[in-house]
C-alpha positions, 0 to 999 in steps of 0.5 A: 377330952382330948388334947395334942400337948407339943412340947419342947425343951427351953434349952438344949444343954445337957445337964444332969437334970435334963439327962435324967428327965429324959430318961425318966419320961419313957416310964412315964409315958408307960405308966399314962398309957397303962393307965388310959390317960395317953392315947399316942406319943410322938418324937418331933424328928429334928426337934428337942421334944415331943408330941403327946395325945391324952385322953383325960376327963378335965383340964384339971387332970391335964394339969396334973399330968403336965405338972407331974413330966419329968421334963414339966419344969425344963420344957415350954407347952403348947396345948391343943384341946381336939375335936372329932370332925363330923 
């Protein structure tokens, strides 16, 4: 299962906390990659935020993943579930 997550930060202050989940999403997104679990992931140019691909086997793995981004607890989702067109 396919899923487009945008996802971008609640407020751009930068704090310690925000300064150091941005950093920390960059081994993250390598370890999904490394693992399978993120296909592609993008920086939105002129926003505080990201695009990701994940290929995942439920919206429960989803859910862990999301929970598990550095930034979960700084940032508002969208989720997007991805059809091939045929």
């Amino acid at each position: 299962m396919k899923f487009l997550v945008i996802w971008s930060f609640k407020r751009v202050t930068l704090t310690p906390d925000l300064v150091r989940a941005v950093l920390d999403m960059r081994s993250y997104a390598k370890r999904l990659k490394d693992e399978g679990k993120l296909e592609a992931h993008y920086h939105i140019v002129g926003k505080h935020g990201g695009a990701w691909i994940f290929d995942v086997g439920s919206n429960e793995e989803l859910e862990n993943l999301l929970a598990g981004m550095p930034v979960y607890n700084l940032a508002e989702y969208e989720v997007y579930p991805l059809a091939e067109m045929r």
